[in-house]
N, C-alpha and C positions, 0 to 999 in steps of 0.2 A: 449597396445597402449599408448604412451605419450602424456600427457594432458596437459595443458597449466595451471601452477599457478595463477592464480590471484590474488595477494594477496592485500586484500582490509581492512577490517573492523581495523585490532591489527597494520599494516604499512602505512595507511594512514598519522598517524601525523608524521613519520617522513622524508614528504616530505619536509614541514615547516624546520627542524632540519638540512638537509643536510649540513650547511654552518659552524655547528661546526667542525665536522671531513671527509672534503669529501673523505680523501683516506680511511676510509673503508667502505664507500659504494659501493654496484655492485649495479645488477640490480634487482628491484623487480617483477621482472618476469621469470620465470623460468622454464623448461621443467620436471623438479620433484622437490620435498620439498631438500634440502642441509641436510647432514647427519645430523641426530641425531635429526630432527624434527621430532613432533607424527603425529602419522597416524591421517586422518578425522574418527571419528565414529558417528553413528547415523545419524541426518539428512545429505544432502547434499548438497554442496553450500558454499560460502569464508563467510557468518556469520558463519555458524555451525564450520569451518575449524580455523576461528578467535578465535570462543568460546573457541574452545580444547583446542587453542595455549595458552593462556589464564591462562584458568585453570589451564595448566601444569605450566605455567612460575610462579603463585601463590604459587604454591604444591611445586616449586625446591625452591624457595625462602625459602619456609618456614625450609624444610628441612637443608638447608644451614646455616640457622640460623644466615642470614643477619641480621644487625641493620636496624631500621627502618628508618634511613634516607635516607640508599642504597635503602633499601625494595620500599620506599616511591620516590625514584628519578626513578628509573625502573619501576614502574607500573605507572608513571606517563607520563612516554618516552615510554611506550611500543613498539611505531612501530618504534623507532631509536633505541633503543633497539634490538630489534629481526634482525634487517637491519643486527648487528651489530655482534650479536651473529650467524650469519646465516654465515658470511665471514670467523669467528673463528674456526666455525664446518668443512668448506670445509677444511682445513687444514689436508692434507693428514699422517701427522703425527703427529697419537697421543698423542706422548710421551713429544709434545710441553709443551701440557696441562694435561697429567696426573696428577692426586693429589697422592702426595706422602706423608705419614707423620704417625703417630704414630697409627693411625685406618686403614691406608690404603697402605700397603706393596705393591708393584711392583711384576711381577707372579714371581712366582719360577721360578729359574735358570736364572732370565732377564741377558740378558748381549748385550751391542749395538752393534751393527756390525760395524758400520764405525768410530770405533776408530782411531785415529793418532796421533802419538807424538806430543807434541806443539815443533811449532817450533822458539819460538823466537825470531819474524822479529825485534815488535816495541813495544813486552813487556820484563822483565825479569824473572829468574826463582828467587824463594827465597828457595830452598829445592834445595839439590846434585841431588834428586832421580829424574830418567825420570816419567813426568809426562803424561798423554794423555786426550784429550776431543773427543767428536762426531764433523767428518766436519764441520757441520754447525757452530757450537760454536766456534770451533776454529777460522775460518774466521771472524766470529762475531766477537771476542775478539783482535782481529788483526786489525781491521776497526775501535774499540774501542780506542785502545792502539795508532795506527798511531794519530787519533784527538788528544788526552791527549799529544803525544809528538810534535807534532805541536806547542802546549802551553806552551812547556817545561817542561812536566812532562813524569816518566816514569814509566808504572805500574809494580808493582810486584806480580807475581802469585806464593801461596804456596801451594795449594794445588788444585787437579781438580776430576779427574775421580778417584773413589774407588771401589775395587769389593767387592761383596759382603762378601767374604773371608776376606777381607781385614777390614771391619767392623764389624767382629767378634773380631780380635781382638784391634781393635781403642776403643770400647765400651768396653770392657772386662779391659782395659789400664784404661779408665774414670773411671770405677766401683772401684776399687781399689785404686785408687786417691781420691774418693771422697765418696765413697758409693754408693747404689741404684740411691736413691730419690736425687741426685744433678747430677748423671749422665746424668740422665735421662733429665736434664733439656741444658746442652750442648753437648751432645751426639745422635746418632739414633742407635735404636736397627738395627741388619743383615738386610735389604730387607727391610729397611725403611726408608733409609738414601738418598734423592735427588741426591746426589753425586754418584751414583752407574748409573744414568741417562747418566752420561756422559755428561751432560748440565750446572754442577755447577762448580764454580770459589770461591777463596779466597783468598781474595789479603792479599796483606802486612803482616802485623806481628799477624795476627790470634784473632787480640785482638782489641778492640773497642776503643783503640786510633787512628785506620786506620781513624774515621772518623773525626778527628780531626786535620788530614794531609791535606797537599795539594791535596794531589792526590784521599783521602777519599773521599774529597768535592768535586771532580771533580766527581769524580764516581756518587756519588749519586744526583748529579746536571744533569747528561748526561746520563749516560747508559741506560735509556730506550728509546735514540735515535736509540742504535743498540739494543734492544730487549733484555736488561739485566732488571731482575726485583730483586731486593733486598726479600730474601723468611720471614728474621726474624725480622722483626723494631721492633725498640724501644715502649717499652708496649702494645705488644701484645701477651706478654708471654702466657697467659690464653688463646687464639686461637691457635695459633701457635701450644704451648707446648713446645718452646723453647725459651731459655732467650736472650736476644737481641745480633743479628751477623752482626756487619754494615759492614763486611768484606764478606758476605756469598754473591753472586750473581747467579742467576738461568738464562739459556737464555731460554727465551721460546719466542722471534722475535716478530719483529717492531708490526706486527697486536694485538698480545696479549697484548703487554705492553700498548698500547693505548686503550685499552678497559678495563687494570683493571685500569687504570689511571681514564680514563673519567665516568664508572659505580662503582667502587668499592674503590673510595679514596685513589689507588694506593698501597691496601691491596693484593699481589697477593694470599694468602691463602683463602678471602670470593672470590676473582674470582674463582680458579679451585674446591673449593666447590662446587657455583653455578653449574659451565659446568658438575661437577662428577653426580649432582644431576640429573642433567636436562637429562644427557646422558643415564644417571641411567632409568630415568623414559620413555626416548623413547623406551629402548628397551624394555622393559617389555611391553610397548602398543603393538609394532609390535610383538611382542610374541603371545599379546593374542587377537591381529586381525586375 
């Protein structure tokens, strides 16, 4: 039988908060917990329900191995917070927010199903070879490109969707070039590479004078109006695990990029940390409820 949420004790303060971000708030009422929230255990009742939520949000934090200012803005925002992460989680696709990166491979054989050739409207290609993204991006990257040429600018895409095959030997090409240990730092190993998502872009000339252009500065001034998040900035090498790509863009859509903006200083790697963590640990509670 369905029960009615109440969520009272961890969302109360961010009734106060609403007036920063109101388009992601819904409602904090709810006819079941939104995926990926832990189950109630032990006592019962919206304290004991608050407690858990709590806990866990402590436990993914730590795990995630937030700085303590993000740490310390989240536990302080709890209930705008959770409002917030609660609208990320309904998101019926995963692969928005999957962590992808050097500990965390994509499953075997992933390959996306709603591929399409780009088609060109109101960006251009900078590579001969047919390139493809997943629907959504594509249109994202179109809705992108048409503002940019509004302005008089016009993007260039070099690169997008890679299969996995295909980054055996893009990584094998770097290794040779450079050795292991420098490979590694602008390369992904096979089924590790973002780009195999189907979600990734790479404008201009592949090289970190992109941000130096007109067009760089546009991008990284605007694309997370359509749900573009830059994956590698500048000195984040040591998180990341790769050396700075002002050229690299991930879509992962308008709700995400507003939440790693507003909770995680527009780091989108300590965001999908977080959510890996946090997803991590729900399911293991409903396992062992």
């Amino acid at each position: 039988m369905k029960r009615i949420l109440l969520v009272t004790a961890i969302l109360i303060p961010a009734l106060s908060c609403m007036g920063k971000n109101p388009s992601l708030y819904k409602t904090y009422k709810a006819a079941e917990p939104a995926a990926g929230a832990p189950a109630e255990t032990g006592e019962t009742g919206p304290a004991s329900g608050a407690a858990s939520i709590q806990k866990q949000l402590a436990r993914a934090m730590e795990l995630a191995e937030l700085p303590p200012a993000i740490s310390g803005d989240i536990g302080g925002n709890s209930g705008a917070f959770a409002g917030d992460l609660q609208g990320i989680l309904a998101e019926e696709d995963p692969y928005l927010r999957i962590l992808v990166d050097k500990r965390h491979p994509l499953p075997e054989g992933y390959e996306p199903k709603d591929l399409i050739e780009l088609r060109y409207g109101s960006y251009r290609a900078g590579i001969a070879d047919p390139m493809m993204l997943r629907r959504k991006a594509e249109e994202a990257l179109e809705e992108m490109a048409a503002a940019a040429k509004a302005e008089g600018l016009v993007l260039t895409v070099s690169s997008a969707y890679r299969s996995y095959e295909y980054q055996i030997g893009s990584f094998d090409r770097w290794t040779r070039r450079l050795g292991l240990r420098e490979a590694e730092r602008v390369s992904a190993r096979p089924g590790r590479s973002q780009h195999q998502l189907g979600l990734v872009v790479d404008f201009g000339s592949i090289t970190n004078e992109f941000a130096q252009t007109a067009a760089g500065r546009w991008v990284n001034a605007n694309a997370g109006r359509f749900g573009w998040s830059v994956s590698f900035p500048r000195g984040y090498e040591e998180l990341t695990g790769y050396a700075w790509e002002s050229w690299h863009y991930r879509y992962v859509g308008r709700e995400l990029c507003a939440f790693i903006d507003r909770w995680f200083n527009g780091i989108q790697q300590y965001a999908l940390r977080f959510i890996h963590e946090w997803e991590h640990l729900a399911a293991n509670q409903r396992q062992g409820s």
